[in-house]
C-alpha positions as CSV (number, residue, x, y, z in Angstrom):
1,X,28.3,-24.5,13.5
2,X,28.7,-20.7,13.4
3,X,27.7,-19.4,16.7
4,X,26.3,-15.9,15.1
5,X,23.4,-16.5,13.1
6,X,21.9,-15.2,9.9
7,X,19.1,-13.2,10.3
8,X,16.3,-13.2,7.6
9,X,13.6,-10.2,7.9
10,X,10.2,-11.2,7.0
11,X,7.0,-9.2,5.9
12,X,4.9,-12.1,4.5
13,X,6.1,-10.4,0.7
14,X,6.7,-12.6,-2.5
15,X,10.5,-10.4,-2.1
16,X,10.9,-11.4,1.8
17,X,10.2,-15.3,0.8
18,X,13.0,-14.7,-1.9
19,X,15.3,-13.2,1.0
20,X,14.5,-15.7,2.6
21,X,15.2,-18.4,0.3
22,X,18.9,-16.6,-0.1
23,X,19.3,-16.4,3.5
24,X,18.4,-20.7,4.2
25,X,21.2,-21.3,1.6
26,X,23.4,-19.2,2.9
27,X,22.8,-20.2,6.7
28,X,23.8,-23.9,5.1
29,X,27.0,-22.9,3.8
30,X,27.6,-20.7,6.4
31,X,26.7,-24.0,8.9
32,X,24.9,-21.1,10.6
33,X,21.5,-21.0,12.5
34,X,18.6,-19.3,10.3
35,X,16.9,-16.5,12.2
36,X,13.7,-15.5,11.0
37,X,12.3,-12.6,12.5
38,X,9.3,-10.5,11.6
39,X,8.8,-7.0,13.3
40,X,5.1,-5.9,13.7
41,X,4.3,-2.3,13.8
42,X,1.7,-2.4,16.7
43,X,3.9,-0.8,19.5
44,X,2.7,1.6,21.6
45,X,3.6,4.7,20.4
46,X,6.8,6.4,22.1
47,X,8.2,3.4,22.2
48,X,8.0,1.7,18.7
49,X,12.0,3.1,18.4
50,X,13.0,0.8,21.0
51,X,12.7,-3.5,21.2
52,X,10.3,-4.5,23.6
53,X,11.2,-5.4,26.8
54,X,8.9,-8.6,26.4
55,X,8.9,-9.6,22.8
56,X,5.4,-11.0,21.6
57,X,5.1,-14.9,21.2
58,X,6.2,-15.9,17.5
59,X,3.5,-18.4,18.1
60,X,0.6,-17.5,16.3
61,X,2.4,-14.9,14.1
62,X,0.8,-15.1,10.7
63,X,4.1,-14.5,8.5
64,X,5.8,-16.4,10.8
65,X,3.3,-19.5,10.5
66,X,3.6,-18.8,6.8
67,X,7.5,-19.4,7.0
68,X,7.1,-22.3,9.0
69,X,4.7,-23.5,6.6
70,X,7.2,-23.1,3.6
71,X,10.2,-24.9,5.5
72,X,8.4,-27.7,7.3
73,X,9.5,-29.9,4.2
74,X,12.9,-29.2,4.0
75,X,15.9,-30.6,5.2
76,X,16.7,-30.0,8.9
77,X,19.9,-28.0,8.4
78,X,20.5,-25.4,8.6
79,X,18.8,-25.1,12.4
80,X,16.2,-22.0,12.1
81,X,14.7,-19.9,14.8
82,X,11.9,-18.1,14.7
83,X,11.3,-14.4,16.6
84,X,8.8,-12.0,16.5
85,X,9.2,-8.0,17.6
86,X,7.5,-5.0,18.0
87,X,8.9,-1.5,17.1
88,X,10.0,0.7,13.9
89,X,11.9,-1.8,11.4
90,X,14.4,0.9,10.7
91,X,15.6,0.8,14.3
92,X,14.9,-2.7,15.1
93,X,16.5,-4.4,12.7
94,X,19.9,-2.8,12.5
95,X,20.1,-3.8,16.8
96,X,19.5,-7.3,15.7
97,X,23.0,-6.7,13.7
98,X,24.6,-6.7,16.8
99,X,24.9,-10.7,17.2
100,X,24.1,-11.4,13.3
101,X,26.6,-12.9,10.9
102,X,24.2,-11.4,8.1
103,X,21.2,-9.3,7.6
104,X,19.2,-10.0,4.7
105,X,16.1,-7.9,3.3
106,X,14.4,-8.1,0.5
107,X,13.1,-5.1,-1.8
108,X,9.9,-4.6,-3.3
109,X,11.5,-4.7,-7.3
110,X,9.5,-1.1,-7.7
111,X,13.4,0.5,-9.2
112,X,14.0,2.2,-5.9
113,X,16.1,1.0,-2.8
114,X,13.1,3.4,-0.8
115,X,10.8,0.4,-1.7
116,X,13.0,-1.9,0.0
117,X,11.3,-5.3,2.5
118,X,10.0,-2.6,5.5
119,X,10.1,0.7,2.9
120,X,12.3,3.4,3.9
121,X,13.5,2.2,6.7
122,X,15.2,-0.6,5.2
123,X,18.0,2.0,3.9
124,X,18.4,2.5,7.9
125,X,19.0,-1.3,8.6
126,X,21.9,-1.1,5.5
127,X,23.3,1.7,6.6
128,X,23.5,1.3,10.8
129,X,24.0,-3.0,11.3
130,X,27.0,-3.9,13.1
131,X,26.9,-6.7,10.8
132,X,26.9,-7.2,7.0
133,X,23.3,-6.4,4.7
134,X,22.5,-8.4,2.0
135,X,19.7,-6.9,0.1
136,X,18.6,-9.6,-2.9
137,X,16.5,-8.0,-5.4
138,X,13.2,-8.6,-7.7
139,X,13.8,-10.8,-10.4
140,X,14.1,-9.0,-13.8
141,X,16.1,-6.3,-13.6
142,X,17.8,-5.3,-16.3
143,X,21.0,-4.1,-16.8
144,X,23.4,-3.1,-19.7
145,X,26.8,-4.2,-19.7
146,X,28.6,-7.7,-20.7
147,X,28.8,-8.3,-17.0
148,X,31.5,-11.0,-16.7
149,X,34.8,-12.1,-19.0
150,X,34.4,-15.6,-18.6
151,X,31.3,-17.8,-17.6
152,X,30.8,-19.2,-14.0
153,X,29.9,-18.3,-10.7
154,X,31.3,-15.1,-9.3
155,X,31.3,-12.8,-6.6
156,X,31.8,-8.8,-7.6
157,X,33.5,-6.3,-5.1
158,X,34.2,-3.1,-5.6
159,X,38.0,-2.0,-4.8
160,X,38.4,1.7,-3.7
161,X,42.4,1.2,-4.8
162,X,43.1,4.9,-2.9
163,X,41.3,4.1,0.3
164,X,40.4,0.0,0.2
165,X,38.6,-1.4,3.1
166,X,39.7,-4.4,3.9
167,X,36.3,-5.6,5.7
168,X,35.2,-6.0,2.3
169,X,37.6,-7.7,0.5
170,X,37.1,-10.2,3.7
171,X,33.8,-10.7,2.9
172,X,33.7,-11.1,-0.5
173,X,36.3,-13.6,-0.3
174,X,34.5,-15.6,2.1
175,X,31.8,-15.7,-0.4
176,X,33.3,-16.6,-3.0
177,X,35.1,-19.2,-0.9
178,X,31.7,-20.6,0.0
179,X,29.8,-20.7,-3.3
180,X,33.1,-22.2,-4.9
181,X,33.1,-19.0,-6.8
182,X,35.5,-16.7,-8.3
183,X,35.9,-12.6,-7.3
184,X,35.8,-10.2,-9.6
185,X,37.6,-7.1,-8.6
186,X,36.8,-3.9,-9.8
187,X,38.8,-1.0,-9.5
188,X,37.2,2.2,-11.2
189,X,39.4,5.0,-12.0
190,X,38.1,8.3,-13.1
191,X,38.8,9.2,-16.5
192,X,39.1,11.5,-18.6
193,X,40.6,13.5,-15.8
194,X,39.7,17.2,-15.0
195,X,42.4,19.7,-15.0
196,X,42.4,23.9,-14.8
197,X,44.9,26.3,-14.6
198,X,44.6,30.2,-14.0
199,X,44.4,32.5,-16.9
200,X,48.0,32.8,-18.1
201,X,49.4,29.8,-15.8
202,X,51.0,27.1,-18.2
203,X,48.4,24.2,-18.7
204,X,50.0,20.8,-17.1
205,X,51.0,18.3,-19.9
206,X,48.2,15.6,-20.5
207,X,47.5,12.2,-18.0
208,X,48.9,9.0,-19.0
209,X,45.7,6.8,-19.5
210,X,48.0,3.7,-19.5
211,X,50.1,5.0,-16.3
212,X,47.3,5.5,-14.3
213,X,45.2,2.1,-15.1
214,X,48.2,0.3,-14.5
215,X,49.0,2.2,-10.9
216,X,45.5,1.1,-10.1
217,X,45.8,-2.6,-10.7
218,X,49.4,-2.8,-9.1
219,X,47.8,-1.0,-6.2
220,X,44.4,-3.4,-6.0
221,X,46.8,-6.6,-6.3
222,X,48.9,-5.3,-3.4
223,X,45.5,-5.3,-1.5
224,X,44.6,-8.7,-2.7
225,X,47.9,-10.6,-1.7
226,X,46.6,-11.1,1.9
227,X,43.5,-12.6,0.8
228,X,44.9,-14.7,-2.0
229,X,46.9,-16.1,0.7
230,X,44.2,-16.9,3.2
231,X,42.3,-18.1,0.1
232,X,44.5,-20.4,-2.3
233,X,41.5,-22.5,-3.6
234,X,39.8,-19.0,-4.8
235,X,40.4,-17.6,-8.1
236,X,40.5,-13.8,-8.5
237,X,41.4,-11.4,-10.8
238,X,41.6,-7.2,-11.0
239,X,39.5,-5.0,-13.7
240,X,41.6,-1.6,-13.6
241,X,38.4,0.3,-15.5
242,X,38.0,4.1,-16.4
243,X,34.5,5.7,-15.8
244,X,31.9,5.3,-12.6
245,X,32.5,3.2,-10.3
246,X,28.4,2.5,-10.0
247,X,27.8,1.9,-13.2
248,X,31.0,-0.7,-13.3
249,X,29.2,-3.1,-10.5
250,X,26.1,-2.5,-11.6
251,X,27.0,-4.2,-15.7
252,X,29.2,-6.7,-13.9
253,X,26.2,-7.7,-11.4
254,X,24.6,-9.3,-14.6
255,X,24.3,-12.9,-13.4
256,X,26.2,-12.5,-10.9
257,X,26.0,-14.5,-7.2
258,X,27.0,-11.1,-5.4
259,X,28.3,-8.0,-5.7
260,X,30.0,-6.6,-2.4
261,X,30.2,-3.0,-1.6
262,X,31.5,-0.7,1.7
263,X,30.0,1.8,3.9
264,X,31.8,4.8,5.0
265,X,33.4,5.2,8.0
266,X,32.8,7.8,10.5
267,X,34.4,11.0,10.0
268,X,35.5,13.1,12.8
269,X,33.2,16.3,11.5
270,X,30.6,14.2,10.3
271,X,30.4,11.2,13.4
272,X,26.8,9.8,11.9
273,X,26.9,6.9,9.8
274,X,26.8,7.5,6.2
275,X,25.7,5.5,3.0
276,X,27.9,6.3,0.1
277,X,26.3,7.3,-3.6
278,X,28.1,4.3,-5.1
279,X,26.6,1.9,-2.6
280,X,23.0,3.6,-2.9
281,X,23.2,3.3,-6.5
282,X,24.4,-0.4,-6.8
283,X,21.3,-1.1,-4.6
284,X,19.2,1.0,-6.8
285,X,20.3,-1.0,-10.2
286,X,21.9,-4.1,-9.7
287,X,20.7,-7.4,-10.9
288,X,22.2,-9.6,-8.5
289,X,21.8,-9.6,-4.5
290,X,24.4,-6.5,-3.2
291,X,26.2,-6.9,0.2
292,X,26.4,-3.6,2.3
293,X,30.0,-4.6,4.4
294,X,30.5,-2.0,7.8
295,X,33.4,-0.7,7.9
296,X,36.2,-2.6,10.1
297,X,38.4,-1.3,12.3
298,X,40.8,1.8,11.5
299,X,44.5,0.7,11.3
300,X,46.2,2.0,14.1
C-alpha cells in the first residue's frame, strides 16, 4: 500500500460526493488510503489561516457522517480515514498537500473554476499543494472538438515542447498506466506566426508550417523516450497542433479519463506561486476531471 494517501475534500455537495467517488477509485488503484477530510469554517477569527492545534472530533461531523453513510456498503479497500478541521479552505487544504499523493476537489458545474468545492479558495488549493490537484467537474459540460483519434480510454497531457516539465509527463503516465489507458500528447504550436520589420527593413521570408510542426513532434518524442521506457505496457502517441494550447486540451478532454496540465515554477522576480492561463482555462472548460501537476525540481 502507498504510504501517502489521497485526500478527498468534502462539503456535503452533489460535486464533492462526485470527487469523492473519483478519489475511492483512484485510492484503489493507487492501493492508497482514502482521506476524507471536511474543513468547517467556525474558527475563531485570526486564526482561521492556520490548522488548529487540536483538530475537532470527525465524530459527529454531519458531512462526514454523510460519507460514512455512502461507503459503509462498499468494499473494504481502499482503507479510508476520516478528519475533520477548522480554518480557511484555501489555506488548509493546500498544507494537507504536504503528505498527500493527490488532492481532489470538486466544482460546483456553475462554468467558472471561482465556483470550485470551497469557492474561491479552491483556485488556492490548485495553485499552492505540494502535491498534485485533481479537480473533476459537473457532469454536462460541453465542448467542441472531435476529442480523440481513436476510441478508448485515454489520458490527455499537455506538452510545453520549448520548456516541458517532466513532473507531468510523470504523472500522466502513471495514470494512464493505472487505468490501462493510453496518453495523448499534445504539443500546441502557435501559428500563423507574428512577424514585423521596421519601415524600410527587408521583411523576413515566410515560416515553414511543415518545418515547425515537425520540430515540435521530434522535440515532444525526445521528451517521451524516458517515459516510454519506464512504461512499455503504455501506448502513447504525439499531436504536433497549430493554434491555443487551451482550446487543444479542452476538445481533446471530450470523454476523456484525464487531462494533465503544469503549474509554473517560481521565477526569481516573481517568487509567488503562479497559475498559468492555459491551466486556468482547461479548469474553466474541460469536460473531463483536469490534474494541476507542481512543478518538480529544476535540473541542476
Amino acid at each position: 500500500m502507498s504510504t501517502a494517501p489521497v485526500v478527498a475534500a468534502v462539503d456535503g455537495s452533489e460535486d464533492s460526493l462526485r470527487a469523492l467517488e473519483w478519489a475511492l477509485e483512484t485510492a484503489g488503484r493507487r492501493a492508497a488510503t482514502l482521506r476524507v477530510v471536511h474543513v468547517r469554517q467556525y474558527a475563531a477569527w485570526g486564526q482561521a489561516d492556520v490548522l488548529v492545534a487540536a483538530p475537532p472530533e470527525a465524530e459527529g461531523d454531519p458531512v462526514l457522517d454523510e460519507v460514512r453513510a455512502r461507503l459503509a456498503d462498499r468494499v473494504a479497500e481502499p482503507a479510508v480515514e476520516y478528519v475533520a478541521l477548522e480554518g480557511v479552505p484555501g489555506a488548509v487544504l493546500p498544507e494537507l498537500g504536504l503528505d498527500a499523493e493527490l488532492l481532489v476537489l470538486g466544482s460546483r458545474g456553475r462554468g467558472g473554476f471561482a465556483s470550485l468545492l470551497l469557492g474561491s479558495n479552491g483556485l488556492a488549493v490548485a495553485r499552492d499543494a505540494e502535491c498534485p490537484v485533481v479537480v473533476v467537474p459537473a457532469p454536462g459540460r460541453e465542448v467542441h472538438g472531435d476529442g480523440a483519434e481513436e476510441p478508448g480510454p485515454r489520458v490527455v497531457v499537455g506538452l510545453h515542447a520549448d520548456s516541458p516539465d517532466d513532473a507531468v509527463l510523470t504523472f500522466a503516465f502513471t495514470e494512464a498506466a493505472l487505468r490501462g489507458a493510453r496518453v495523448q500528447v499534445i504539443a500546441a504550436y502557435p501559428w500563423p506566426v507574428q512577424t514585423w520589420s521596421a519601415p524600410g527593413q527587408l521583411v523576413p521570408p515566410p515560416v515553414d508550417r511543415d518545418a515547425i510542426e515537425n520540430e515540435t513532434r521530434v522535440l515532444a518524442e525526445g521528451f517521451l523516450a524516458p517515459h516510454r521506457k519506464r512504461h512499455p505496457e503504455v501506448r502513447a502517441g504525439v499531436q504536433a497542433l497549430p493554434g491555443d494550447a487551451a482550446g487543444l486540451l479542452v476538445a481533446a478532454s471530450k470523454d476523456a479519463e484525464l487531462v494533465v496540465v503544469g503549474r509554473h515554477r517560481r521565477r526569481l522576480l516573481a517568487p509567488a506561486r503562479m497559475m498559468g492561463s492555459v491551466t486556468q482555462a482547461v479548469l474553466l472548460h474541460a469536460a473531463s476531471p483536469v490534474a494541476v501537476v507542481p512543478p518538480g525540481a529544476p535540473e541542476e
